[in-house]
N, C-alpha and C positions, 0 to 999 in steps of 0.2 A: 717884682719878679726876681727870682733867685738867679745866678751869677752859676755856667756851669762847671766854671771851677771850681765857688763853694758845694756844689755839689758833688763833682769827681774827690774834691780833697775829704770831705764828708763820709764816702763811701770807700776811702782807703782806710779808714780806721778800725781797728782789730777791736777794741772793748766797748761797746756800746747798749747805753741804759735805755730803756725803753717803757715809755708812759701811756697804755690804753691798751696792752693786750687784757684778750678778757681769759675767765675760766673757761668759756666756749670755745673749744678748737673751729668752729665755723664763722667765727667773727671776721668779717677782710682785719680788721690789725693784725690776728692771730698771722692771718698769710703774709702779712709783709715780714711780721716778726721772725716769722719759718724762715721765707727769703731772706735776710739779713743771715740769720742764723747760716744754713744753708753753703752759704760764702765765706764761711769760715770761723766768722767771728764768735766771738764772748759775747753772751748776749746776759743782760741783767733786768731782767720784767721787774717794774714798778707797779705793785698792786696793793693798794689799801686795806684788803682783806681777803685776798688768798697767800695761802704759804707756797704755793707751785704754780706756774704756768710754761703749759708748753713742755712739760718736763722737767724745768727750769728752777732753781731757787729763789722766788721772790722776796723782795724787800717793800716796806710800806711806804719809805718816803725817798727821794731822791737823795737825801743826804745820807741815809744807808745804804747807797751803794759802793761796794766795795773797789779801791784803786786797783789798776789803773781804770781808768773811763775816759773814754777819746769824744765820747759824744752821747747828744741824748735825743731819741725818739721823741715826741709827743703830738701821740695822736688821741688825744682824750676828747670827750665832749665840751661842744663850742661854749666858752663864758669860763674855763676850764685856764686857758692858755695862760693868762699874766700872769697868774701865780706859780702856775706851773713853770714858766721859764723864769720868776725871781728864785724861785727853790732849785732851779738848776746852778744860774748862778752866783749864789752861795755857796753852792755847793763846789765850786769853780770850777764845774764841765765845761771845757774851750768850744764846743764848738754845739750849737741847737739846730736841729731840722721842725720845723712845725708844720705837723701834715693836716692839711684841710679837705675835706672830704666834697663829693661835688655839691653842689647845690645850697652848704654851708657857707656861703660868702668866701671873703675875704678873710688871711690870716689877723686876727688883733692888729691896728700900729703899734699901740704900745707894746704888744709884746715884741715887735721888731725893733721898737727904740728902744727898749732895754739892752735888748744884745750888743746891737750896734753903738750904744754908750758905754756899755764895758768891752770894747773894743772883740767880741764873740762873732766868731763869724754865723752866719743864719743862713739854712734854707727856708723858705716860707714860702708854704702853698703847693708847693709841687710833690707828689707819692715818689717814696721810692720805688718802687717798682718802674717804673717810670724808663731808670738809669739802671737797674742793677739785674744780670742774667735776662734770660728770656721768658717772656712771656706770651701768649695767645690771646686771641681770641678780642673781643671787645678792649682789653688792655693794650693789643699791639696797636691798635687804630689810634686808642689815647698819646702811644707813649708816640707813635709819628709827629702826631698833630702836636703835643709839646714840647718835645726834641727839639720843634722847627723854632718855638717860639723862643725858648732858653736862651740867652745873650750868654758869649765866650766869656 
């Protein structure tokens, strides 16, 4: 369970890469992505085969994205993850959020023992939206019910 400090510290960051938004503007990634966006930030979509999302200038692989980069989304399909957070930290993005969708389990260990061996801090498992502006509806009942559980 993510730590809400790595969480608040997470969601103070201006440049942030993002892995799973789709070409679909109706994807929930695409919504979180918006949200992030939204709040200010520089957002940098990681897509294997689009040149744009979201408006946005894609890059195909986490190592093409361009400094500064305070952090990195990834919310890609499950079996997806190790690699995905070893190509982050190469790429030496400080800080991973790994967002797990409901009913997909648990985030990877390993992709959490990775971070936490290169001394990265990690959200894991928990949606942004969760913590960041407001939301409605079916979300606000989630984000109660995990708010409670999140340790300081």
């Amino acid at each position: 369970m993510p730590s809400r400090t790595a969480i608040d510290d997470f969601l103070a960051q201006e440049h942030l890469a993002f892995v799973g938004a789709s070409r679909d503007p109706k994807e929930f990634a695409n919504s979180v992505y918006r949200r992030l966006r939204e709040g200010g930030r520089t957002m940098y979509p990681v897509h294997r085969e689009a040149a744009e999302v979201e408006g946005d200038r894609a890059v195909a692989r986490l190592a093409d994205v361009p400094d500064p980069v305070d952090g990195v989304v990834i919310m890609a399909p499950p079996g997806t993850e190790v690699e995905l957070t070893r190509e982050a930290l190469e790429r030496g993005i400080p800080r991973v959020w790994l967002h797990r969708g409901a009913g997909q389990g648990p985030v990877p260990a390993e992709a959490v023992a990775l971070c936490e061996e290169a001394g990265v801090p990690v959200v894991d498992g928990a949606c942004p939206l969760m913590f960041e502006g407001h939301v409605g509806g079916v979300h606000r009942l989630h984000r109660y019910i995990v708010r409670r559980r999140i340790a300081a």
